[in-house]
C-alpha positions as CSV (number, residue, x, y, z in Angstrom):
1,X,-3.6,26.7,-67.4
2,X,0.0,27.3,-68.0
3,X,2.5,26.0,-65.4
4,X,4.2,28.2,-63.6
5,X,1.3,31.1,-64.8
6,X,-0.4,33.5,-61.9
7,X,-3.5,30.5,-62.3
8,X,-1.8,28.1,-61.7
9,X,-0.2,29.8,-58.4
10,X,-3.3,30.9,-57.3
11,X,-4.6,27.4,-57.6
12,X,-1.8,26.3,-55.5
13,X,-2.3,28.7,-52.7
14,X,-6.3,28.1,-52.4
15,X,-5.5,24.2,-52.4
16,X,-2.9,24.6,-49.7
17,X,-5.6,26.4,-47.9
18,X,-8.0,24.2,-48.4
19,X,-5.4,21.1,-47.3
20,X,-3.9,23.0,-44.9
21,X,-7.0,22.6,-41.8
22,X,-7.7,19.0,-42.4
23,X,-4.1,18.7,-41.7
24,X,-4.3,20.3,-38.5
25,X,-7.1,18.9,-37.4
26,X,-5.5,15.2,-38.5
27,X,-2.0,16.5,-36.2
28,X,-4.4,17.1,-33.3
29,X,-6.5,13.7,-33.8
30,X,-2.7,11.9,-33.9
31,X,-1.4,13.9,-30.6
32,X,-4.6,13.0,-28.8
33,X,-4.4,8.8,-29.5
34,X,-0.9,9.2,-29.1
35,X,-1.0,11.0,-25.5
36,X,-4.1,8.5,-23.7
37,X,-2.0,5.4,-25.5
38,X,1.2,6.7,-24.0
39,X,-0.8,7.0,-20.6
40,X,-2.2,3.6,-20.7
41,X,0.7,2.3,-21.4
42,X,3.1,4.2,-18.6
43,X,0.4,3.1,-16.1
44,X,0.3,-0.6,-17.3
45,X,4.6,-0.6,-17.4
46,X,4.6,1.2,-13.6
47,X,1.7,-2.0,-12.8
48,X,4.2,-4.7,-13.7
49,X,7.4,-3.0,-12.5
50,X,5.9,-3.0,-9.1
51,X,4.6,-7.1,-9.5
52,X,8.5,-7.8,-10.6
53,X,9.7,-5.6,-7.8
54,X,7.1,-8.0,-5.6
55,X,8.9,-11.0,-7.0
56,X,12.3,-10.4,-6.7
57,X,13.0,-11.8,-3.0
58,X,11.1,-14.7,-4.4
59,X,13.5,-15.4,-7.3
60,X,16.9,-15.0,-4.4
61,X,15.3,-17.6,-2.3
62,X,12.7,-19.5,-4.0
63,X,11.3,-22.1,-1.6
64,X,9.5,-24.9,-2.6
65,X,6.0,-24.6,-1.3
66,X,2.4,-25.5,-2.6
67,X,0.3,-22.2,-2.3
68,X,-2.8,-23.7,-3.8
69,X,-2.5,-26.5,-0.6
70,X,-2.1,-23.5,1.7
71,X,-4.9,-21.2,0.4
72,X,-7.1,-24.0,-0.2
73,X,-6.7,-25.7,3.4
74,X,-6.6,-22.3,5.1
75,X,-10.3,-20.9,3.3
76,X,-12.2,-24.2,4.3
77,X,-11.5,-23.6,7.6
78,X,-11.5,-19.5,7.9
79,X,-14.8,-18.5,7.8
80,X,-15.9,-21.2,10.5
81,X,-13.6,-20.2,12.7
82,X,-13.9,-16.2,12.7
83,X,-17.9,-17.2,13.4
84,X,-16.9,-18.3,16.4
85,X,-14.6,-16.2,17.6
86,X,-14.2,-12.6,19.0
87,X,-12.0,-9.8,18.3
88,X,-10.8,-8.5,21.7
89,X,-7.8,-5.3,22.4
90,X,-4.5,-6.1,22.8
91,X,-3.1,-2.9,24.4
92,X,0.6,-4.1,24.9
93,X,0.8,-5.4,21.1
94,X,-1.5,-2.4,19.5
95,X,-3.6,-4.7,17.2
96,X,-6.2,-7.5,17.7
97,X,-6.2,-10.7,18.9
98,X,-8.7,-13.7,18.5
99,X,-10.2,-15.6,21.9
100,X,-12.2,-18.5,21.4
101,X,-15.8,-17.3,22.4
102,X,-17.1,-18.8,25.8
103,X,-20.7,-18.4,24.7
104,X,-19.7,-20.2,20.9
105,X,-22.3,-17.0,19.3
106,X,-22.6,-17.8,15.8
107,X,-21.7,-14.8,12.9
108,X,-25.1,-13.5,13.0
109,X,-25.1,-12.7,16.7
110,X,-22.0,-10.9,16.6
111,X,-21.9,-9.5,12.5
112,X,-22.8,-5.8,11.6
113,X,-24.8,-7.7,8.8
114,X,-22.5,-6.9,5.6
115,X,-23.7,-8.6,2.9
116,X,-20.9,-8.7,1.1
117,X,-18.0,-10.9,2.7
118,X,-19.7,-10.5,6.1
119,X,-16.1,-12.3,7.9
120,X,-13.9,-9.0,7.1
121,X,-14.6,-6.3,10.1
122,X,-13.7,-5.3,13.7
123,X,-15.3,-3.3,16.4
124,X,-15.4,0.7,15.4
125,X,-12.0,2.3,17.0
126,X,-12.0,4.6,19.1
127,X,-11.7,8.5,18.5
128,X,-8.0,9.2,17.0
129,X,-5.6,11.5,19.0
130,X,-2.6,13.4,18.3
131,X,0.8,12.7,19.8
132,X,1.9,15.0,22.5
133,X,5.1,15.1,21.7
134,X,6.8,15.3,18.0
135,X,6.3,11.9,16.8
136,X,8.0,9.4,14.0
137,X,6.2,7.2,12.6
138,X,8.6,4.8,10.4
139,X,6.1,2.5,8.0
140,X,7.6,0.2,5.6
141,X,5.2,-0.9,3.0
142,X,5.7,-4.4,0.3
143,X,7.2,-6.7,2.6
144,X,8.0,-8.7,4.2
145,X,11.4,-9.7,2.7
146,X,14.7,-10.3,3.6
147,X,15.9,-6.9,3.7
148,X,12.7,-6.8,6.7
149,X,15.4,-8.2,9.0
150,X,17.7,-6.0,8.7
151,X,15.6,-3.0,9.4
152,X,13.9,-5.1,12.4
153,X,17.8,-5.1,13.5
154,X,18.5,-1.7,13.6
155,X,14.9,-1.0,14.8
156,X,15.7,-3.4,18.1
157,X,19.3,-1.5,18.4
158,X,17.6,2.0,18.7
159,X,14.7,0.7,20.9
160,X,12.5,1.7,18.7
161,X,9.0,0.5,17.1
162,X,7.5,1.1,13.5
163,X,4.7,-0.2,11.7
164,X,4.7,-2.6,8.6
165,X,2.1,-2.6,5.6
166,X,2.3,-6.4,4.3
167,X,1.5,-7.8,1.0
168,X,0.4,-11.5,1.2
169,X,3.6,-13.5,0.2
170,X,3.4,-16.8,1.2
171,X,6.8,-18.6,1.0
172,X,7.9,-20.5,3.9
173,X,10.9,-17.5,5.2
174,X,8.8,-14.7,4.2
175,X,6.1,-15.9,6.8
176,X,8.7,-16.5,9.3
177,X,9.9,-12.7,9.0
178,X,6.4,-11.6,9.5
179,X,5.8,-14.0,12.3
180,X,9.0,-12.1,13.6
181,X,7.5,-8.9,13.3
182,X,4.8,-9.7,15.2
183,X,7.3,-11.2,17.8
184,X,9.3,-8.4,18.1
185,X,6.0,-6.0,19.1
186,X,5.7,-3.7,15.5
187,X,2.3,-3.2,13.7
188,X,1.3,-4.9,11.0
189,X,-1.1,-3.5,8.7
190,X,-3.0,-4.8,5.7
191,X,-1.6,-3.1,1.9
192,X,-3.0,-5.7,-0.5
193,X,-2.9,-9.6,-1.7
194,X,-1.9,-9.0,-5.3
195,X,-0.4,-5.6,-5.2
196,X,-1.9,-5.1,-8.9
197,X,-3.5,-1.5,-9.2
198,X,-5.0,-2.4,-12.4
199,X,-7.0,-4.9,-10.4
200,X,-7.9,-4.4,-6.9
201,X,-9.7,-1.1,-7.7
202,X,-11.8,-2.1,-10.2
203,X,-14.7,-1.8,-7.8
204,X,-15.7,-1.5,-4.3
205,X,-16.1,-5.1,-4.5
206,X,-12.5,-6.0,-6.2
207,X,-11.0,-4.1,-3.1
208,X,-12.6,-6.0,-0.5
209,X,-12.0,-9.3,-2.1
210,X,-8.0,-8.5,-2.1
211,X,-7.7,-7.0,1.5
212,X,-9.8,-10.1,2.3
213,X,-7.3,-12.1,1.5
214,X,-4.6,-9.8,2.9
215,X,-6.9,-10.3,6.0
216,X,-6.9,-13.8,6.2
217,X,-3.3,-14.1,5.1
218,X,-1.9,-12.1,8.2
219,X,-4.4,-14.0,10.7
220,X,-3.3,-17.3,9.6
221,X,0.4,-16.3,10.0
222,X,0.6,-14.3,13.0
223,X,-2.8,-15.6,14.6
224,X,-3.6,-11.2,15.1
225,X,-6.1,-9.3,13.1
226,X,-4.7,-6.0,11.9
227,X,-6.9,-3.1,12.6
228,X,-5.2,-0.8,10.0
229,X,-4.6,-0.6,5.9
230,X,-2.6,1.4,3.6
231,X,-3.9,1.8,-0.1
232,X,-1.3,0.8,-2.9
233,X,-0.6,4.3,-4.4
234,X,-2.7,6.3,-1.4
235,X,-5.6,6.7,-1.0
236,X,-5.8,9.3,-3.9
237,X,-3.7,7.6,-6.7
238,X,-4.4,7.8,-10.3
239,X,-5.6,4.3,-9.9
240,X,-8.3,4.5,-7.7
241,X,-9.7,7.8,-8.1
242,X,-13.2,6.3,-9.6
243,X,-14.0,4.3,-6.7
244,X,-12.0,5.9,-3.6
245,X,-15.0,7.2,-1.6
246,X,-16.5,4.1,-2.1
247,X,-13.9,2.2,-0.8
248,X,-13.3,3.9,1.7
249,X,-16.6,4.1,3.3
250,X,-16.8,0.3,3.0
251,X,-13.5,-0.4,5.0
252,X,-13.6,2.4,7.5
253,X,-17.3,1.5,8.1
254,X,-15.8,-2.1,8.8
255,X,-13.8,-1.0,11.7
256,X,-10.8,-0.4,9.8
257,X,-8.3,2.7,9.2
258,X,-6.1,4.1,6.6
259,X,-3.0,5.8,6.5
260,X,-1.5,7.6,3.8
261,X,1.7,9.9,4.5
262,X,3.1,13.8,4.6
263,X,7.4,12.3,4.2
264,X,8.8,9.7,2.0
265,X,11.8,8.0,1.5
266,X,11.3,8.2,-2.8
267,X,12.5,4.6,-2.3
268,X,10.2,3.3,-4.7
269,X,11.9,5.4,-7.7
270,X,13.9,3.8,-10.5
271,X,16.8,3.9,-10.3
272,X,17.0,2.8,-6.8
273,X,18.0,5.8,-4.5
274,X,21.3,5.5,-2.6
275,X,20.6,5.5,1.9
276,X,21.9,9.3,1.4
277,X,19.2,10.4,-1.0
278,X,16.7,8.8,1.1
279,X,17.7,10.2,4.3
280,X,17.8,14.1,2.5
281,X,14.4,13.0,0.8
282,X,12.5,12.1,4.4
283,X,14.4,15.1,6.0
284,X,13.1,17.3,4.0
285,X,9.5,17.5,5.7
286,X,10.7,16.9,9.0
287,X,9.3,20.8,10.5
288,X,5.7,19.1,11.7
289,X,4.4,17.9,15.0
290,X,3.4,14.6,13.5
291,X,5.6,12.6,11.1
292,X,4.4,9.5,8.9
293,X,7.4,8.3,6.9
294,X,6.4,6.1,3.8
295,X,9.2,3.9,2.9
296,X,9.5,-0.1,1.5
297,X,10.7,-3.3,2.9
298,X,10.8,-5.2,-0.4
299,X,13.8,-7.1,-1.0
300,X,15.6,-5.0,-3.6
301,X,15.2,-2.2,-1.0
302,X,19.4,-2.3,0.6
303,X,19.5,1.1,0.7
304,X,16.5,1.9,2.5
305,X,17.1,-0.6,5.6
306,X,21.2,0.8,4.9
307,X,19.4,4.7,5.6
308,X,18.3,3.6,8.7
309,X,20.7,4.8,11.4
310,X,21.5,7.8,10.4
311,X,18.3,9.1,9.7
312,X,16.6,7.8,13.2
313,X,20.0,9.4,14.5
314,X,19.3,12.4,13.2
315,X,15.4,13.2,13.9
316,X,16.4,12.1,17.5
317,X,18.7,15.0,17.4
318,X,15.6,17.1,15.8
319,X,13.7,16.1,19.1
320,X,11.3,13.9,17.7
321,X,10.0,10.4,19.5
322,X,9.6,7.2,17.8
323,X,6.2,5.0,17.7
324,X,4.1,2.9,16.0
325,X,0.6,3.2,14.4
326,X,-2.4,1.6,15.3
327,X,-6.1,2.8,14.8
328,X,-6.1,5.6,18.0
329,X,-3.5,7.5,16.2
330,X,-5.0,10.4,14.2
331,X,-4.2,9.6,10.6
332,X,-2.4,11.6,8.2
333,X,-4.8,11.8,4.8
334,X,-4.9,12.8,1.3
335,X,-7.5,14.9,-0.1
336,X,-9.9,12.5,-1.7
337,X,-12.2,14.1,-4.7
């Protein structure tokens, strides 16, 4: 066969042809590994931003303090003491507080019987009710930090109370700001111990072991038990889709409830919003009877604590009324598959 003949053309053509699928079908293997590696590794990246995000009031004020000597002082002694003890209402505070038990009943008298760390549950709540009137509820979620003060300032100079979801940080000034939380009459709710996504929803059983020690951690500092959680990512987030329902049905059948959110600050976004963005970005669902703002307390949040008067200033002027959360409020939830 000549080259350049009509054979040898024709035997070009058929072997393109013939080269021509495999090479599609290679393309398509290629885009596939490349999109689920790109996934995995967008999810991983977002999992570590948000630990160094958790860090960085830590590395401002780094305190010298032994966590291992904490943890390991505080967990001899925990589960003893919640056996013999009783969760009982604290109306004027909105979360639970522990009174030694007269009658000293042991666990077993007084436990649901969960198997599975039987120490971690409260008394069923009540049925949930709507507010009346048009209702703000500020939550701030990560903290608490430094930049926790300043919001609790501006909270105090409005008269107003929110609600704080609190990851377990254990320095020596981060437990004083929660221990002024609690002084100051907000909520404190349980988010998580590590704050890892790639770890706490694992399984049913990975959950429960964190917000166990999110538990613990807010009892030992504030001496309250806090009726009500917040899921890292909601309660529908890519992270926790496989094991949601599960979770969910272990905590809430624990005498706990969550609360996701229908307004958000975007606070959370990189880069870091300015306090204008994030009061245009809340406003922008502000046309509902019932108003959960998701919004962080972490210490690189400025602008968030910075957003603060104007935008209570403003859904005043929208008539709404301020409160905090506790577990009679009817909770705003996402759809859950």
């Amino acid at each position: 066969m000549k080259f350049g003949s009509v054979d040898f053309f024709k035997m070009m053509i058929k072997a393109c042809l013939l080269i021509l699928p495999i090479c599609l079908v290679l393309l398509i293997v290629v885009s596939i590994w490349f999109a689920v590696y790109h996934k995995n590794t967008s999810e991983h990246i977002e999992a570590l931003e948000s630990r160094i995000e958790q860090l960085e009031a830590d590395a401002a004020m780094q305190a010298d303090v032994s966590l291992s000597a904490q943890s390991g002082s505080f967990d001899q002694g925990i589960s003893e003491q919640i056996q013999f003890e009783k969760p009982v209402s604290d109306k004027n505070n909105n979360y639970s507080t522990i009174e030694q038990s007269k009658n000293n009943h042991s666990v077993e008298a007084i436990s649901p019987g969960f198997e599975y760390l039987p120490d971690i549950w409260l008394p069923l709540p009540e049925a949930a009710r709507l507010p009346e009137n048009k209702t703000v509820y500020l939550t701030f979620d990560d903290g608490p930090s430094p930049v926790t003060l300043d919001i609790l300032d501006t909270l105090d100079e409005y008269g107003i109370k929110a609600t704080f979801f609190v990851v377990s940080r254990r320095h020596d000034y981060e437990m004083d700001i929660l221990r002024e939380v609690a002084a100051r009459g907000h909520s404190i709710g349980m988010h998580s111990d590590s704050h890892d996504p790639t770890k706490i929803y694992l399984s049913k059983e990975d959950y429960l072991a964190d917000m166990y020690e999110n538990f613990k951690y807010v009892y030992e500092v504030t001496g309250i038990k806090p009726q009500i959680f917040r899921f890292v990512g909601g309660s529908n987030s890519k992270y926790n889709k496989h094991a949601a329902t599960e979770i969910i049905t272990a905590m809430t059948d624990r005498g706990f409830s969550y609360f996701d959110w229908n307004s958000s600050a975007d606070d959370a976004l990189k880069p870091h919003p300015s306090a204008s963005r994030i009061i245009s970005n809340v406003l922008r669902t502000s046309e509902t009877q019932q108003l959960i703002v998701l919004a962080h307390d972490s210490g690189a949040r400025t602008q968030t604590a910075a957003a603060l008067p104007e935008l209570i200033e403003t859904l005043q002027a929208r008539g709404f009324v301020f409160d905090k959360l506790d577990a009679s409020v009817e909770p705003i939830r996402f759809l859950v598959p």
